[in-house]
LUMSEKE-882496 format. One record per atom (N, C-alpha, C): residue in three letters; z, x, y. Coordinates in nm, 4 decimals. Atoms other than C-alpha are relative to their C-alpha. Layout:
BEGIN
r, Z, X, Y
ALA, Z, X, Y
...
//
This chain:
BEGIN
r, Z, X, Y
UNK, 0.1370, -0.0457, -0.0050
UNK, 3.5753, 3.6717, -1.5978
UNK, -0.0114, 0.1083, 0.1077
UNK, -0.0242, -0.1048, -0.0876
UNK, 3.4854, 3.9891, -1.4383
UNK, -0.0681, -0.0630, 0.1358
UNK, -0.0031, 0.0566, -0.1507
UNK, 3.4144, 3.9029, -1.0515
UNK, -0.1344, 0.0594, 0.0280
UNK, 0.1407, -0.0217, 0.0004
UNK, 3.0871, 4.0699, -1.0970
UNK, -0.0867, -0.0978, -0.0428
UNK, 0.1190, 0.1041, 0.0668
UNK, 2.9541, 3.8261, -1.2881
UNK, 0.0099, -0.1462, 0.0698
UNK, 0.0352, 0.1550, -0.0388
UNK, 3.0402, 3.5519, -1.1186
UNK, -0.0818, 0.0166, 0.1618
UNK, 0.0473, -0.0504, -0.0970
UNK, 2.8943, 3.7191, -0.7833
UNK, -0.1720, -0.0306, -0.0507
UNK, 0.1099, -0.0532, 0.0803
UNK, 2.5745, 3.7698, -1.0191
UNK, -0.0647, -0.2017, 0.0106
UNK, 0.0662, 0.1762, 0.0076
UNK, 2.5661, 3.3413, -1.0967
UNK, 0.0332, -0.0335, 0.1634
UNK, 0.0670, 0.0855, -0.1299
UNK, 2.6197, 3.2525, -0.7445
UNK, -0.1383, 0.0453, 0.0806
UNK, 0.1195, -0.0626, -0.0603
UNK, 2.3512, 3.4667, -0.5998
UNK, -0.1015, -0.0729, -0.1137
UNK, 0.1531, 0.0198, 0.1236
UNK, 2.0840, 3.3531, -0.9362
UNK, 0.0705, -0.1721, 0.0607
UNK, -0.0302, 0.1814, 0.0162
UNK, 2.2408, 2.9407, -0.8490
UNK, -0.0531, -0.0047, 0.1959
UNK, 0.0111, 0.0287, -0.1744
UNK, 2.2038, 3.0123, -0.4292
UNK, -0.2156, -0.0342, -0.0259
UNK, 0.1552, -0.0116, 0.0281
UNK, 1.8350, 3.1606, -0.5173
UNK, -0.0981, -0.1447, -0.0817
UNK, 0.0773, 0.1941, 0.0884
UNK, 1.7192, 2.8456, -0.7809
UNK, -0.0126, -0.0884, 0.1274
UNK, -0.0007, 0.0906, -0.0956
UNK, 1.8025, 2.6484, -0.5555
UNK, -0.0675, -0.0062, 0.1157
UNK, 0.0835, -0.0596, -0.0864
UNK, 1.6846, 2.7560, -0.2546
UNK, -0.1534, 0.0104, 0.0150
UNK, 0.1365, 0.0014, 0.0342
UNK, 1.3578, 2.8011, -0.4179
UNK, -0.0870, -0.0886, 0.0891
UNK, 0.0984, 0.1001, 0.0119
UNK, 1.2438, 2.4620, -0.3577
UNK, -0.0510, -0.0129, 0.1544
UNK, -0.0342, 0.0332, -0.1209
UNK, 1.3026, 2.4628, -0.0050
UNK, -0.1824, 0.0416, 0.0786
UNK, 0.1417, -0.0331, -0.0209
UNK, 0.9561, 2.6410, 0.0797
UNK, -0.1298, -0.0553, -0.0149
UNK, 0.0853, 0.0910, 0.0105
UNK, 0.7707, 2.3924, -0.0872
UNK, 0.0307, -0.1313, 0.0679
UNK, -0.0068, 0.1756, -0.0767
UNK, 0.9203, 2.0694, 0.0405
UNK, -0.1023, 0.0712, 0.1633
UNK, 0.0278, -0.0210, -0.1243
UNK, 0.8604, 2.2497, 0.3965
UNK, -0.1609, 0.0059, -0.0076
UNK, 0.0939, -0.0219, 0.0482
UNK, 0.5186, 2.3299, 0.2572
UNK, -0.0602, -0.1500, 0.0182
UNK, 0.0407, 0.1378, 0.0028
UNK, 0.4294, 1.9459, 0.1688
UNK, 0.0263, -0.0585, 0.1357
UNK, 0.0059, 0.0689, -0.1090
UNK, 0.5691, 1.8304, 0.4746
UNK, -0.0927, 0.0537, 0.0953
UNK, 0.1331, -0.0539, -0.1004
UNK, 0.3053, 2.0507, 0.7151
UNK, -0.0761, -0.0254, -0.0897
UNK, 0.1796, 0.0670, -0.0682
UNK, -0.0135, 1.9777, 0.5524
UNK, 0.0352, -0.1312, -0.0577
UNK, 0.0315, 0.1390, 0.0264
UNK, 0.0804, 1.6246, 0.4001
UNK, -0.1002, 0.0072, -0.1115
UNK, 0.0901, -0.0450, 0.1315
UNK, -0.0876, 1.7515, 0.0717
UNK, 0.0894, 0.0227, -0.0940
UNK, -0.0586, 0.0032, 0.1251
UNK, 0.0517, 1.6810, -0.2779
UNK, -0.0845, 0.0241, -0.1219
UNK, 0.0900, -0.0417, 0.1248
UNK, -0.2743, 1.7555, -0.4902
UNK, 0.0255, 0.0753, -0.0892
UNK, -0.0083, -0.0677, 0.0693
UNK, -0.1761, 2.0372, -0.6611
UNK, 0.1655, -0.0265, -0.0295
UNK, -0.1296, 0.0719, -0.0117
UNK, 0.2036, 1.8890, -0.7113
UNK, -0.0117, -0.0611, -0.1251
UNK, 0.0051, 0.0929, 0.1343
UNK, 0.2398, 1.7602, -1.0940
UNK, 0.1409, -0.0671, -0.0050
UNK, -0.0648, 0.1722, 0.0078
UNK, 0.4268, 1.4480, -1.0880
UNK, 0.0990, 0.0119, -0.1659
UNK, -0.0717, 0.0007, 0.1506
UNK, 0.5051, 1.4795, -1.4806
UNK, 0.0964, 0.1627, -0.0094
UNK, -0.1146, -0.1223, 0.0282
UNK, 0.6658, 1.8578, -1.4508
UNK, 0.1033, -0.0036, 0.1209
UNK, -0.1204, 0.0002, -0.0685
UNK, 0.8729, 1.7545, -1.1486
UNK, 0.0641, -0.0932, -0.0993
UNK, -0.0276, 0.1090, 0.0429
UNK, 0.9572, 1.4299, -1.3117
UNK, 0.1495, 0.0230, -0.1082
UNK, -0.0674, -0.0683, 0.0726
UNK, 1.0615, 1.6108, -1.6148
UNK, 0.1111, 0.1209, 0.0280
UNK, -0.1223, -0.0811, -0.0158
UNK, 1.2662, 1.9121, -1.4454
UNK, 0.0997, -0.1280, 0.0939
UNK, -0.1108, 0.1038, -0.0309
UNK, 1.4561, 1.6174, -1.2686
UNK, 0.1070, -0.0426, -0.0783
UNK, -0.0681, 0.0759, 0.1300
UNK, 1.5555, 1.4630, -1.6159
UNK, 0.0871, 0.1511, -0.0603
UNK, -0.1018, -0.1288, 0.0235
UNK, 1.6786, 1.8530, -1.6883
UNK, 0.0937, 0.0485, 0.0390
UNK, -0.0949, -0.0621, -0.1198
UNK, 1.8509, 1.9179, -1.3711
UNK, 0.0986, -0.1338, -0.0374
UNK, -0.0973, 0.0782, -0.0013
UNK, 2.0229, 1.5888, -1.4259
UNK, 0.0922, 0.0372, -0.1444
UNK, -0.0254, -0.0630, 0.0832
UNK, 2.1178, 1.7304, -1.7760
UNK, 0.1118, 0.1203, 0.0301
UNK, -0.1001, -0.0965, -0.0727
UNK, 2.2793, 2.0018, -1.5958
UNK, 0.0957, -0.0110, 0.0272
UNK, -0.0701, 0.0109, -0.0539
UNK, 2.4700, 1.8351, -1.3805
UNK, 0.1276, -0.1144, -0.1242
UNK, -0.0895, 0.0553, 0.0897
UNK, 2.6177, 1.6059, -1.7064
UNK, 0.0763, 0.1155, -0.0537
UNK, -0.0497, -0.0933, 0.0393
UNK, 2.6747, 1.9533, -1.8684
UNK, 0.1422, 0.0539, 0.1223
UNK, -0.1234, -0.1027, -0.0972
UNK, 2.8995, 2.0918, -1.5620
UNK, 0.0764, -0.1005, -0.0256
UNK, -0.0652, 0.0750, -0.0612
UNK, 3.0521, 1.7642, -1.5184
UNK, 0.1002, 0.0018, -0.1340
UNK, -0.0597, -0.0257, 0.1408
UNK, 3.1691, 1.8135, -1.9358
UNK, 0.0912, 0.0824, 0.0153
UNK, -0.0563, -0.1040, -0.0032
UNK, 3.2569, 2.1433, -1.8465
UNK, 0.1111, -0.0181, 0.0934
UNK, -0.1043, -0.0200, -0.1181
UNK, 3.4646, 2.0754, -1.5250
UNK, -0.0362, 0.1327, 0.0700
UNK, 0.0523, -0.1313, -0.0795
UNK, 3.2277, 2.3383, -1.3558
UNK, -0.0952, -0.0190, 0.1454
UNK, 0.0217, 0.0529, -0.1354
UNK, 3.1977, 2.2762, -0.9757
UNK, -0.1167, 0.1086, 0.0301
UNK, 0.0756, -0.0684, -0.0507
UNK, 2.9850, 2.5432, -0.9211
UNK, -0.1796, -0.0560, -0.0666
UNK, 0.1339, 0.0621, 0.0620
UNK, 2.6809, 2.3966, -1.1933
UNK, 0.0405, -0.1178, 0.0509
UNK, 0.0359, 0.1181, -0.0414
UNK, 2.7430, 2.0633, -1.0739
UNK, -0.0258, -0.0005, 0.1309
UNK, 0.0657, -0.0081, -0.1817
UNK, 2.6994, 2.1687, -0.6782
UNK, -0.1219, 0.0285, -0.0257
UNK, 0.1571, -0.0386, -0.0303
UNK, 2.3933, 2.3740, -0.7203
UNK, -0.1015, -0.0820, -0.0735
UNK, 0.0902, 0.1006, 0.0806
UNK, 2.2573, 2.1230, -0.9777
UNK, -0.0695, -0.1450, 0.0633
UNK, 0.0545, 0.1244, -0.1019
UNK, 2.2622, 1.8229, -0.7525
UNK, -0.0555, 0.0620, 0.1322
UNK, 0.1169, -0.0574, -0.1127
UNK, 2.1275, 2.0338, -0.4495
UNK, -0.1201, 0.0096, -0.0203
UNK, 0.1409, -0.0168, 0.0635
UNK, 1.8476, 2.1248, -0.6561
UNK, -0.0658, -0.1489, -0.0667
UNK, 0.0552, 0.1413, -0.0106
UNK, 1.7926, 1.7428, -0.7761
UNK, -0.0496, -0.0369, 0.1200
UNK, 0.0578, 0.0863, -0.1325
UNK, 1.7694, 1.6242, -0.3942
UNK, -0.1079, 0.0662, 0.0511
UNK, 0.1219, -0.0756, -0.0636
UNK, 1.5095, 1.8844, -0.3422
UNK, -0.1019, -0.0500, -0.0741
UNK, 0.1282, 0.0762, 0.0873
UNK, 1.2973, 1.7826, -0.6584
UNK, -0.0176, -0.1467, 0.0089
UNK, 0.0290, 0.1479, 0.0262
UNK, 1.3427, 1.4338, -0.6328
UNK, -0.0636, -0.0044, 0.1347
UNK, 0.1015, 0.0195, -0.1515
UNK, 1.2382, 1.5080, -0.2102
UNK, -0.1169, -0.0068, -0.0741
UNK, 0.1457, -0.0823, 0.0211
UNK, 0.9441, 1.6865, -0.3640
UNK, -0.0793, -0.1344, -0.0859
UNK, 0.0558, 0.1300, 0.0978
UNK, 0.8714, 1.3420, -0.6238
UNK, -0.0171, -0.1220, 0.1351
UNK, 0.0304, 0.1082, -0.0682
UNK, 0.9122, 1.1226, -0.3473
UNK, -0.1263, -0.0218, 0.1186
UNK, 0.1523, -0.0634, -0.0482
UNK, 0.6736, 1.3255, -0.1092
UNK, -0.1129, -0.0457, -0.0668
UNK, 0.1013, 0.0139, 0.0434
UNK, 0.4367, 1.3270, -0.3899
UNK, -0.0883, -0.1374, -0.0125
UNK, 0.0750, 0.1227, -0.0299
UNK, 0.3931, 0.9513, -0.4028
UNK, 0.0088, -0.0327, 0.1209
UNK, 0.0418, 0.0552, -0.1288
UNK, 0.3991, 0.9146, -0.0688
UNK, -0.1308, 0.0442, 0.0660
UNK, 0.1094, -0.0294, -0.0378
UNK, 0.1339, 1.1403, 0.0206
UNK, -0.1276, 0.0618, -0.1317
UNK, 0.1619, -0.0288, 0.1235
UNK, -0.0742, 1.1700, -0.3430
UNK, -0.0347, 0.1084, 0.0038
//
């Protein structure tokens, strides 16, 4: 594979990931989950775990790292949500 492209998926797998990070930090200062839907984390959980079966098929360390990083962030973000509603 050309070495561009795989430059291309770690930077788009660092970024995903990464994403979430703003919001957990987010929930944790004000202790506010109102606007936080419970059923579309819930559900990208059940996707991301999907993911990480797919890499694990594949024998692809790179989707199964950034896949479970990005689970422990959404599932933070689910556990937040019932903790602070």
């Amino acid at each position: 594979m050309n070495p561009l492209f795989e430059i291309v998926g770690a930077t788009a797998a660092i970024l995903t990931t990464l994403a979430w990070l703003p919001q957990i930090m987010k929930i944790l200062r004000e202790r506010k989950t109102s606007d936080i839907s419970l059923g579309t984390n819930a559900a990208l959980a059940t996707g991301i775990s999907l993911w990480i079966v797919y890499g694990v098929a594949l024998g692809s360390l790179p989707v199964i790292l950034s896949n479970s990083i990005t689970l422990v962030f959404i599932l933070a973000i689910v556990g937040l949500k019932l903790r602070f509603g």
